[in-house]
FIDREN-505510 format. One record per atom (N, C-alpha, C): residue number from 1; residue in one letter; atom name; x, y, z. Coordinates in steps of 0.2 Angstrom, whole numbers, padded with zeros to 4 digits, m for minus. Last residue first. Layout:
N
+-----+------+------+-------+-------+-------+
! seq ! type ! atom !    xx !    yy !    zz !
+-----+------+------+-------+-------+-------+
! NUM !    A !   CA !     X !     Y !     Z !
...
+-----+------+------+-------+-------+-------+
***
This chain:
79
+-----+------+------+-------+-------+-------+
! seq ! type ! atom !    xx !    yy !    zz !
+-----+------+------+-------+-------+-------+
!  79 !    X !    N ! m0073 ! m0234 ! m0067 !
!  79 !    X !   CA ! m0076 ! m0240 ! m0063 !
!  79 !    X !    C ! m0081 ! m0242 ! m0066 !
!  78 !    X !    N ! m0065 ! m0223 ! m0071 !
!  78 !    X !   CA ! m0062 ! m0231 ! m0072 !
!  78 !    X !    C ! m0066 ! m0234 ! m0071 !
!  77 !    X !    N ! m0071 ! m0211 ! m0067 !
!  77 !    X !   CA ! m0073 ! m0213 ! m0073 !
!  77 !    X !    C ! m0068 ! m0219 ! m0075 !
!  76 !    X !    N ! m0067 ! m0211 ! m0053 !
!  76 !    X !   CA ! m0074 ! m0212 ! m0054 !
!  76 !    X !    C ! m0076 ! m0213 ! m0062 !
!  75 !    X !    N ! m0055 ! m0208 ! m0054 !
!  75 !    X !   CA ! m0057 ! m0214 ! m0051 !
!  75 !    X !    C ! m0064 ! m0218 ! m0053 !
!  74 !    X !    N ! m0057 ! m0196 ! m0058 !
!  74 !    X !   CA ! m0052 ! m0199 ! m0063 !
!  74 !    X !    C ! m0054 ! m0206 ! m0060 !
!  73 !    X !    N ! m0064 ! m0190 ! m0043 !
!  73 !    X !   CA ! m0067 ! m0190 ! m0053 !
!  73 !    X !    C ! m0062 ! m0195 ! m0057 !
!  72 !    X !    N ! m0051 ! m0193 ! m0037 !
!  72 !    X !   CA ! m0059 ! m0194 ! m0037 !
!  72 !    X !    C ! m0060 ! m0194 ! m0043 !
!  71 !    X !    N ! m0044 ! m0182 ! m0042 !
!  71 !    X !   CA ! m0042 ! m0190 ! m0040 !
!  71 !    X !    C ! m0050 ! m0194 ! m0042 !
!  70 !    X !    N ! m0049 ! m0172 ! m0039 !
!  70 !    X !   CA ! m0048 ! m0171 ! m0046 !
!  70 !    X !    C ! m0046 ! m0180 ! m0046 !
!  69 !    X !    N ! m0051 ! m0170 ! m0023 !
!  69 !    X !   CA ! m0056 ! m0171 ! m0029 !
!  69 !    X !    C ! m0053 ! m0172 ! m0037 !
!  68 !    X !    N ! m0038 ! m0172 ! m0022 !
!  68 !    X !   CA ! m0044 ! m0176 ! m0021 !
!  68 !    X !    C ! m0048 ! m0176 ! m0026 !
!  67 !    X !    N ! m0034 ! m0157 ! m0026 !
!  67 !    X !   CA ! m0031 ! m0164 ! m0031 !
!  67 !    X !    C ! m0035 ! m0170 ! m0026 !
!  66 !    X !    N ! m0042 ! m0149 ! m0018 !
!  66 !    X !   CA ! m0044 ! m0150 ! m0025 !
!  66 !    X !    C ! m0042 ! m0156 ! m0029 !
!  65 !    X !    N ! m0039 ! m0151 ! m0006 !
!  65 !    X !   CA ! m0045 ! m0154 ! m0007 !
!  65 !    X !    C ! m0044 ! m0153 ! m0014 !
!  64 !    X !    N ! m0025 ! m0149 ! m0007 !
!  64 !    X !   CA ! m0025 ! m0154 ! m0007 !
!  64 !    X !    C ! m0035 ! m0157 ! m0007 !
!  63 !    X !    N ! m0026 ! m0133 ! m0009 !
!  63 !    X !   CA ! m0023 ! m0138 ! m0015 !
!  63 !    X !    C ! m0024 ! m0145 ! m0012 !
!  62 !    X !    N ! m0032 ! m0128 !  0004 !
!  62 !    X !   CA ! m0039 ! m0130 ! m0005 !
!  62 !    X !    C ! m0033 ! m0136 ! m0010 !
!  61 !    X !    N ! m0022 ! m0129 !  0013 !
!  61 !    X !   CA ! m0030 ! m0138 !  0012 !
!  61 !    X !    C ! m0034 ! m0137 !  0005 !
!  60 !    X !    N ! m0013 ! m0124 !  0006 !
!  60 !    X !   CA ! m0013 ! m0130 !  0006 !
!  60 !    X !    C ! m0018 ! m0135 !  0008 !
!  59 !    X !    N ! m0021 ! m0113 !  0009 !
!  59 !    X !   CA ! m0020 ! m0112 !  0003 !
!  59 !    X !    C ! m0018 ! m0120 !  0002 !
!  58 !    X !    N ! m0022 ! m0113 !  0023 !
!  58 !    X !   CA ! m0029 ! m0112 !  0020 !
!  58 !    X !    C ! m0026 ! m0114 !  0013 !
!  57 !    X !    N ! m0010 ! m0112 !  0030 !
!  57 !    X !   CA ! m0013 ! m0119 !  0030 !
!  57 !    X !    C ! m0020 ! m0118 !  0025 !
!  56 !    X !    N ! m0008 ! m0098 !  0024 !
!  56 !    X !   CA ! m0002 ! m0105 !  0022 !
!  56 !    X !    C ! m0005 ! m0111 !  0021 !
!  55 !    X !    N ! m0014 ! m0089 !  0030 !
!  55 !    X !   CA ! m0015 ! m0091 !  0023 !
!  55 !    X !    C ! m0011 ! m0098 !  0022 !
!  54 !    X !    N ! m0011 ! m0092 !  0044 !
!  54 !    X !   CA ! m0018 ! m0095 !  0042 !
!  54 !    X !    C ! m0019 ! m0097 !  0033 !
!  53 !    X !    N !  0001 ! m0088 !  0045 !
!  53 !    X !   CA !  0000 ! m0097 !  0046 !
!  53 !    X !    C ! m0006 ! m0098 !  0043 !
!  52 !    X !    N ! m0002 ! m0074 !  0042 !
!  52 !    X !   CA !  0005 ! m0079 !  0037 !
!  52 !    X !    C !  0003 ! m0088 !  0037 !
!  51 !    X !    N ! m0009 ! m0070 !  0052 !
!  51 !    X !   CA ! m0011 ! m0071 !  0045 !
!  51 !    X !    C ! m0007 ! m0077 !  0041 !
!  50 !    X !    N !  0001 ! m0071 !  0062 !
!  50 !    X !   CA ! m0003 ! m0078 !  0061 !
!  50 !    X !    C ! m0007 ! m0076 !  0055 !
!  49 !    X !    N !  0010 ! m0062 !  0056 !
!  49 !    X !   CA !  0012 ! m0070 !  0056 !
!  49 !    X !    C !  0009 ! m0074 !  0057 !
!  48 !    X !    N !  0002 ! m0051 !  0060 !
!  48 !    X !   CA !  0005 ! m0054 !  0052 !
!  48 !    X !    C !  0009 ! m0060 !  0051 !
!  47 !    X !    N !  0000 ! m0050 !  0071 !
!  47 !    X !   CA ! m0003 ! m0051 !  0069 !
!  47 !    X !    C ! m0002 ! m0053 !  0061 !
!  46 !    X !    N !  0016 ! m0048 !  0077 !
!  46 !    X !   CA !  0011 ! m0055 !  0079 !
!  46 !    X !    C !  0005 ! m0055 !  0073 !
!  45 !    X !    N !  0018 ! m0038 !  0070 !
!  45 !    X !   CA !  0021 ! m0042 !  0066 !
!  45 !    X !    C !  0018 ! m0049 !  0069 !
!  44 !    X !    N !  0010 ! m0027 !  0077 !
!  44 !    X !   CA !  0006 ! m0030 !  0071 !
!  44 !    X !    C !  0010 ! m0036 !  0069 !
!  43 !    X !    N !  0017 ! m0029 !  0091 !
!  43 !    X !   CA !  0010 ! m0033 !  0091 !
!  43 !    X !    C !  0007 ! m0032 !  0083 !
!  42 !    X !    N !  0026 ! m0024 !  0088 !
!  42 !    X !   CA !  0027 ! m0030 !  0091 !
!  42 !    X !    C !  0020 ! m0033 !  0088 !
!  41 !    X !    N !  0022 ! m0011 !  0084 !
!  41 !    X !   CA !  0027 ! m0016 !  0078 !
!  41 !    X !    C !  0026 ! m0022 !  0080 !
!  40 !    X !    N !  0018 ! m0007 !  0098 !
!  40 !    X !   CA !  0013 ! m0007 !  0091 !
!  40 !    X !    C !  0016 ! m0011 !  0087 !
!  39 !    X !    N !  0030 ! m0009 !  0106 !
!  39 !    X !   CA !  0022 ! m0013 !  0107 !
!  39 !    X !    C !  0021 ! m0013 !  0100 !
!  38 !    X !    N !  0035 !  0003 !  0098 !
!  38 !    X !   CA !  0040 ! m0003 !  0097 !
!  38 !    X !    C !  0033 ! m0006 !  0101 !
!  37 !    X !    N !  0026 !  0016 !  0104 !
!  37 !    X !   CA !  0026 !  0012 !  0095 !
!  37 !    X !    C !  0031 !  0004 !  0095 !
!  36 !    X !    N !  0030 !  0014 !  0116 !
!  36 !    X !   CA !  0022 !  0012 !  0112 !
!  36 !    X !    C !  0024 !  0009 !  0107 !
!  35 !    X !    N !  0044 !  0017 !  0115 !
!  35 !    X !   CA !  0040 !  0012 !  0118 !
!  35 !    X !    C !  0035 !  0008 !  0117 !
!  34 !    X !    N !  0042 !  0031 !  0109 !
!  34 !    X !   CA !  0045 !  0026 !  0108 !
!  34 !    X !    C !  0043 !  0018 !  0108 !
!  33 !    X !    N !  0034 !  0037 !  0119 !
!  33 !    X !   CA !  0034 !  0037 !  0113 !
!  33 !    X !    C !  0036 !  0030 !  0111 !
!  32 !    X !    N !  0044 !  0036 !  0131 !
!  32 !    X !   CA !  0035 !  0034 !  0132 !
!  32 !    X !    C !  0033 !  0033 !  0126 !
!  31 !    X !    N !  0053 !  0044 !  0126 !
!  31 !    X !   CA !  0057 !  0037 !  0126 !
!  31 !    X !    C !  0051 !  0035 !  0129 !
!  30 !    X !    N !  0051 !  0057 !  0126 !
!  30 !    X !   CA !  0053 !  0053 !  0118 !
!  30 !    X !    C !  0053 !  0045 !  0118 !
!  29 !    X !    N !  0056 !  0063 !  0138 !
!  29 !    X !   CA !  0048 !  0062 !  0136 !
!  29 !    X !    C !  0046 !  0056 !  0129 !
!  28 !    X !    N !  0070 !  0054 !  0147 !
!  28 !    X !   CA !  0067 !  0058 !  0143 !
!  28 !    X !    C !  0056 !  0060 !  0141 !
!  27 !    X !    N !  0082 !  0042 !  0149 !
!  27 !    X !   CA !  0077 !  0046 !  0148 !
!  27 !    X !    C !  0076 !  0052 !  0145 !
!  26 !    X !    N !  0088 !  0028 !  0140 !
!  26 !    X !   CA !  0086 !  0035 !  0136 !
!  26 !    X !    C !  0080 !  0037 !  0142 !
!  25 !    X !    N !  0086 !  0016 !  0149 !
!  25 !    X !   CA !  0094 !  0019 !  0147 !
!  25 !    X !    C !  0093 !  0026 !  0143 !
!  24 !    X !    N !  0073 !  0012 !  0151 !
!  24 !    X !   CA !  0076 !  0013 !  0157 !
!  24 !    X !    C !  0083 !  0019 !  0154 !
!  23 !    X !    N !  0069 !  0013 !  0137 !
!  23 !    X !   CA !  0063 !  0016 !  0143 !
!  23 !    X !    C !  0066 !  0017 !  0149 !
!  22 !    X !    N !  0078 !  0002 !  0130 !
!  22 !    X !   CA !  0077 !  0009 !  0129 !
!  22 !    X !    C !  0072 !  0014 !  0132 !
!  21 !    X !    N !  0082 ! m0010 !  0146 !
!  21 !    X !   CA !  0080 ! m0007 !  0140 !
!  21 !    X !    C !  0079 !  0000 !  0139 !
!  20 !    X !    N !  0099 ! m0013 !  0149 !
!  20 !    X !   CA !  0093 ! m0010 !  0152 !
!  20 !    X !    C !  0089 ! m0010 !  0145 !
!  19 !    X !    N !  0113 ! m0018 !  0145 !
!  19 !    X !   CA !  0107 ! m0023 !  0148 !
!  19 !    X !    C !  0100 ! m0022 !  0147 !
!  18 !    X !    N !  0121 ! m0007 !  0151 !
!  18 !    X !   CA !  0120 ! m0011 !  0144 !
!  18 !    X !    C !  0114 ! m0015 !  0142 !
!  17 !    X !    N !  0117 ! m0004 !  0164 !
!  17 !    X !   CA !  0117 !  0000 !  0158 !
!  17 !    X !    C !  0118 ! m0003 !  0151 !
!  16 !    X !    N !  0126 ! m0017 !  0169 !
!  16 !    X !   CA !  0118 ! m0017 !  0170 !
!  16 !    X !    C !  0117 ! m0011 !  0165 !
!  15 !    X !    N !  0141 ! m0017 !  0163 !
!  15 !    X !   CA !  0134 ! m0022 !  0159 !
!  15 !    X !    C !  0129 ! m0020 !  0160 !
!  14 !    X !    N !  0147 ! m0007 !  0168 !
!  14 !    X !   CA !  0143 ! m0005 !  0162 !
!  14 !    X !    C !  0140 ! m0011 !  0159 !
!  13 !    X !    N !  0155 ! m0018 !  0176 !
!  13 !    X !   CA !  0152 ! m0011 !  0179 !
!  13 !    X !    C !  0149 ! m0009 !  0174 !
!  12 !    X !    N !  0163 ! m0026 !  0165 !
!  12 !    X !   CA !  0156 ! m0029 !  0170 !
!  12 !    X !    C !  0152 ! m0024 !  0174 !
!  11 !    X !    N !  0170 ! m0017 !  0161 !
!  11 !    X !   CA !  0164 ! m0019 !  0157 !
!  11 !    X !    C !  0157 ! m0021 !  0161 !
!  10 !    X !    N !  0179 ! m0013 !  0173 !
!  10 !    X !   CA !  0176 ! m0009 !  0167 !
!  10 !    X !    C !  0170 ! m0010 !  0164 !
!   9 !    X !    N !  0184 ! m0026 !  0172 !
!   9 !    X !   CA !  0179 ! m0024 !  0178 !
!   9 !    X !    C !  0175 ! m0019 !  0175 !
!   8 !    X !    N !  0191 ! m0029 !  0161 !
!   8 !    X !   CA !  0187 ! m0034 !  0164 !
!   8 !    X !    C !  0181 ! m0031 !  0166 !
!   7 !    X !    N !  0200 ! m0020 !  0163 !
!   7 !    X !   CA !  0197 ! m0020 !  0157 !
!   7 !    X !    C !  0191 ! m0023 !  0156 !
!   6 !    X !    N !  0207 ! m0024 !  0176 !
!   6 !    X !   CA !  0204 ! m0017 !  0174 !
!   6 !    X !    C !  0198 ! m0015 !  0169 !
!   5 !    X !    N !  0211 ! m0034 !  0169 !
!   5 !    X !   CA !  0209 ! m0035 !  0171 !
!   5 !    X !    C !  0204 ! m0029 !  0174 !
!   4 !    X !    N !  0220 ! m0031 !  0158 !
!   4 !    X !   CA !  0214 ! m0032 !  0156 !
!   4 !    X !    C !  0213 ! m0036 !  0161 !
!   3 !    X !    N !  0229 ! m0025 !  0165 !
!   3 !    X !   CA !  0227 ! m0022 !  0160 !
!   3 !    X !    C !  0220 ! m0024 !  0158 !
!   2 !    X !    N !  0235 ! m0034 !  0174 !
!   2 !    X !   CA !  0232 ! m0031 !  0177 !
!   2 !    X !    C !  0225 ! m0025 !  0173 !
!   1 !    X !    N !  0242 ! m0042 !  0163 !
!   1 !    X !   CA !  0237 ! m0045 !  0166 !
!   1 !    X !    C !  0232 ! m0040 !  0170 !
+-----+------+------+-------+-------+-------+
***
């Protein structure tokens, strides 16, 4: 019991270091770098996701304006 309680303490002493981010736990000149560039990925993957939503809903209102219109006309030649 005392073994892993040692073992315990150990860990929870090395959470705040586990925790930190990589600008807190890598110093250095490399890790302002770094940093940026992990912002930059951030912010294109935002930027390609909302691409992602814009094509999605664009593509499903041309297919549902087209099958209208193709409704229509087939409606239009019954009447």
């Amino acid at each position: 019991m005392k073994a892993f309680c040692a073992a315990l303490l150990a860990l929870l002493l090395q959470a705040g270091p586990l925790l930190a981010c990589a600008g807190c736990r890598e110093p250095g000149e490399d890790v302002e770098a770094s940093t940026i560039m992990a912002g930059v990925g951030l912010s294109w993957s935002v930027l390609f996701m909302l691409a992602f939503v814009l094509v999605l809903g664009g593509g499903l209102s041309a297919f549902m304006w087209k099958t209208v219109k193709d409704v229509d006309a087939r409606n239009a030649g019954n009447e």
